[in-house]
N, C-alpha and C positions, 0 to 999 in steps of 0.2 A: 737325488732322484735319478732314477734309471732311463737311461737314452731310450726314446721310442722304438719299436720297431717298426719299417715301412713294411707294406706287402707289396709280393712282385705279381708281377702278372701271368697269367698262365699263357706259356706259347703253345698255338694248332699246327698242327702238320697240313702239309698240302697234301690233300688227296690224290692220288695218282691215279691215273686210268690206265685199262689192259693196252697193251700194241695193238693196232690193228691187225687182223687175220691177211695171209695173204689170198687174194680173189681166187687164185689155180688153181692150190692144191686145198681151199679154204681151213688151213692152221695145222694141216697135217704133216705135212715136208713133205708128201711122197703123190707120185700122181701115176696113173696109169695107161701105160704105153701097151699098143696091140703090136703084137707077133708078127714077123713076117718071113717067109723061107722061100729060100729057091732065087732062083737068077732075075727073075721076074719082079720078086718083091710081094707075092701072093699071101694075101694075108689069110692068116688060121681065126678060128676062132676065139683064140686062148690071150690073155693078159698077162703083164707084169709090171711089175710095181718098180717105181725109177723115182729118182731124187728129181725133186720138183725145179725145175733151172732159175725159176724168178727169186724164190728165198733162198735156195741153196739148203733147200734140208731145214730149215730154222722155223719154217710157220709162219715166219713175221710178214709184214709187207715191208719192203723196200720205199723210203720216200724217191 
């Protein structure tokens, strides 16, 4: 007679969830900084875009 065969069971994966976003630049890396000229530090009206300092570019939140 032929040896049984058992059944295995089937293994689940654990679900992962996303990183949390970081709050500053909310998942972007990039946040924006206003212009400033002159000796005075007189701000214009004009923006630009700079590496977000809390994730460092990455989006993530830092724990």
């Amino acid at each position: 007679m032929a040896a049984r065969k058992t059944t295995t069971t089937r293994r689940t994966t654990k679900k992962t969830t996303a990183p949390a976003k970081c709050p500053t630049c909310k998942g972007s890396g990039e946040t924006a900084t206003e212009v400033r000229v002159g000796r005075g530090g007189r701000k214009t009206g004009h923006h630009q875009t700079g590496l977000c300092l809390d994730c460092f570019g990455s989006g993530l939140a830092s724990s």
